[in-house]
C-alpha positions as CSV (number, residue, x, y, z in Angstrom):
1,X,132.7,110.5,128.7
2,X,136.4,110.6,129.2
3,X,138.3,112.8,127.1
4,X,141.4,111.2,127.0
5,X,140.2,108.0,126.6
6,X,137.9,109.2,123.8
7,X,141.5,110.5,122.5
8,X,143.2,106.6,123.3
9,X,140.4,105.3,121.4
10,X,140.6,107.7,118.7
11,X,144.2,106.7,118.1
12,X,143.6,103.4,118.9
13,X,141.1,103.2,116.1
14,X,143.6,104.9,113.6
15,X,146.5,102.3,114.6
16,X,144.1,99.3,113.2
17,X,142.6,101.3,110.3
18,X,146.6,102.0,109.6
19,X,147.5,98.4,110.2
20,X,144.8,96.9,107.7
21,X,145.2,99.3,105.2
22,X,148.9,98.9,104.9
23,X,148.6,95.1,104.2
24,X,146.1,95.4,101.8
25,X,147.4,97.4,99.5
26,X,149.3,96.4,96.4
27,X,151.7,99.6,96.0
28,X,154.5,99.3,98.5
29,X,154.9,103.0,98.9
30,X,151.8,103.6,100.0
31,X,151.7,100.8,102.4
32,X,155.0,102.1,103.7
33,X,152.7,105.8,104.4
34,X,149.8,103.4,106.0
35,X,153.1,102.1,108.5
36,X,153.7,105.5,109.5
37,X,150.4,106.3,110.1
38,X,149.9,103.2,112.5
39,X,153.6,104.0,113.8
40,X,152.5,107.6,114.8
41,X,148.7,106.4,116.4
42,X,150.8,104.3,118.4
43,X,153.5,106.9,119.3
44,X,150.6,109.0,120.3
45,X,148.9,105.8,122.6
46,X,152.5,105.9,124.5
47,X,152.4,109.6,125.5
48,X,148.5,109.5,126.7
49,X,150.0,106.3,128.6
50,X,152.6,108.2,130.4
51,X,155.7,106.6,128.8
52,X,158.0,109.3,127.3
53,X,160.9,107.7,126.7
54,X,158.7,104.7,124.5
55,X,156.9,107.6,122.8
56,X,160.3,109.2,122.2
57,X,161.7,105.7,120.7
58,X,158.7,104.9,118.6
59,X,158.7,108.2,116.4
60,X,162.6,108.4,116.3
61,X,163.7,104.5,115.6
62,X,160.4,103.3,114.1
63,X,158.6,105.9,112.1
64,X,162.1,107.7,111.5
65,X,165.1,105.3,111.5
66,X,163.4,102.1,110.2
67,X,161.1,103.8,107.3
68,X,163.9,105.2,105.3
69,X,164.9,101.6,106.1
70,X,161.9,100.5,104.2
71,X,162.0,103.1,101.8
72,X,165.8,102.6,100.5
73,X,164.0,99.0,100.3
74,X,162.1,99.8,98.0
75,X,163.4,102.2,96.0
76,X,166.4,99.5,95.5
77,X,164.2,96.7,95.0
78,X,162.8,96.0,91.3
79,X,158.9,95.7,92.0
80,X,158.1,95.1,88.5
81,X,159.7,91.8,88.5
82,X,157.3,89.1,89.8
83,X,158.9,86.4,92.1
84,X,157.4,83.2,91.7
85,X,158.4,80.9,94.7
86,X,160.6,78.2,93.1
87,X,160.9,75.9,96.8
88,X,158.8,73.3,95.6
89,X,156.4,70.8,97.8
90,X,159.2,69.7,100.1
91,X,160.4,73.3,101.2
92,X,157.0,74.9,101.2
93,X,156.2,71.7,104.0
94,X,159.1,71.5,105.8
95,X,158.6,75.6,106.7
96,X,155.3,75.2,107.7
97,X,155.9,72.0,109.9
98,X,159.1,74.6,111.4
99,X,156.2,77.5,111.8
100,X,154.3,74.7,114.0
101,X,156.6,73.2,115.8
102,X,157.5,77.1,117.2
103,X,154.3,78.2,117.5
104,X,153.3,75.0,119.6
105,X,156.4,75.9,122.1
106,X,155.5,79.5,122.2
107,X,151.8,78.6,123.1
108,X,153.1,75.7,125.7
109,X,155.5,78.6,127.1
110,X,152.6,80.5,127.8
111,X,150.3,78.1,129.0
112,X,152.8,77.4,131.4
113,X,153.0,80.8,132.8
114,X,150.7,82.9,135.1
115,X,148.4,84.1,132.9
116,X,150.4,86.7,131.5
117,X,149.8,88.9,134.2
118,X,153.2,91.3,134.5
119,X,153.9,92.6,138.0
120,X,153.5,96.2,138.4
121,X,156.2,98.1,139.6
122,X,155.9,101.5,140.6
123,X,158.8,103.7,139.6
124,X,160.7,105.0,142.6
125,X,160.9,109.1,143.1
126,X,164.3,109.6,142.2
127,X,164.1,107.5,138.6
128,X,162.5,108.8,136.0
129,X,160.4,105.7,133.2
130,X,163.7,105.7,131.4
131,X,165.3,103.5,134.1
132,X,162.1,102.0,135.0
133,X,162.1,100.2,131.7
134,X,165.9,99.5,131.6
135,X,165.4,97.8,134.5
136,X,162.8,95.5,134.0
137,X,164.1,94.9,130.4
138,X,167.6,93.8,131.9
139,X,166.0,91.7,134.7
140,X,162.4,90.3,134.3
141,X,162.4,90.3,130.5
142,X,166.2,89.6,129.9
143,X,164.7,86.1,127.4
144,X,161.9,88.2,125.5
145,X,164.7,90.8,124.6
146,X,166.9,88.0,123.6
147,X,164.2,86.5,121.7
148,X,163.7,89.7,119.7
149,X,166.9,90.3,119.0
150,X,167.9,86.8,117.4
151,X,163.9,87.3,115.6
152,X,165.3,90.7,114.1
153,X,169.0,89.2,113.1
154,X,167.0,86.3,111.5
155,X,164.7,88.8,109.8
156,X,167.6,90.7,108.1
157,X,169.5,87.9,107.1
158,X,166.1,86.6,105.4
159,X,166.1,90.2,103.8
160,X,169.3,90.0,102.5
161,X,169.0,87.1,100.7
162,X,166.0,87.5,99.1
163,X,166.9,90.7,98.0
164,X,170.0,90.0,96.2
165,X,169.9,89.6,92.8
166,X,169.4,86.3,90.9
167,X,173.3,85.0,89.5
């Protein structure tokens, strides 16, 4: 067998144990630890796949920049507080026929396209992967960056509110 793909698998297998075991536990801290673990498998999945620069942003943004994130979260949060969802029937319906109604374009979106299949470009001598993937991110996948980024706004905003405190 393969030793580095032994090794992918390895991490691989240490990204979804990470994954499951962070949403299944009740203590937020630890959960946060079971983030960075998956964070780090995957970090390590980038450099056995070549791509430095994705390795490079994965341990510095994600399992550096946006844990702290997480833990200022919840360090500032009150945990011991339970929230009980106070939306009623209507909201609690009206968000699931949103979630629907998105998910139903998504899935038409890509039932419209070519199977997914990305084009592979090789990167020419003289760039490195770094402007490999700026290129393709500012050219073939200009809407999916978009998309992200209004996701993310909407996704602090929605933090933000819920965590303010209760007038």
């Amino acid at each position: 067998m393969d030793w580095g793909l032994a090794i992918f698998y390895f991490f691989a297998a240490l990204a979804v144990v990470g994954g499951v075991m962070m949403i299944t536990r009740k203590n937020a801290v630890h959960a946060a630890v079971y983030l960075v673990l998956t964070f780090v498998s995957v970090a390590a999945i980038y450099i056995i796949l070549g791509a430095e620069f994705l390795f490079a942003v994965q341990v510095l943004v994600y399992a550096g920049g946006i844990m702290v994130l997480f833990l200022f979260v919840i360090m500032l949060v009150n945990l011991e507080e339970p929230r009980r969802f106070s939306g009623g029937r209507l909201r609690l319906m009206t968000s699931a026929v949103v979630t629907l109604l998105l998910f139903g374009m998504l899935a038409r979106l890509f039932a419209r396209s070519d199977g997914g299949h990305a084009p592979i470009v090789a990167a020419p001598a003289a760039e490195g992967n770094l402007q490999l993937v700026g290129a393709l991110l500012f050219t073939d996948y200009l809407l999916p960056f978009e998309v992200v980024s209004v996701l993310l706004l909407v996704a602090m905003i929605g933090a933000i509110v819920l965590g303010r405190p209760r007038a």
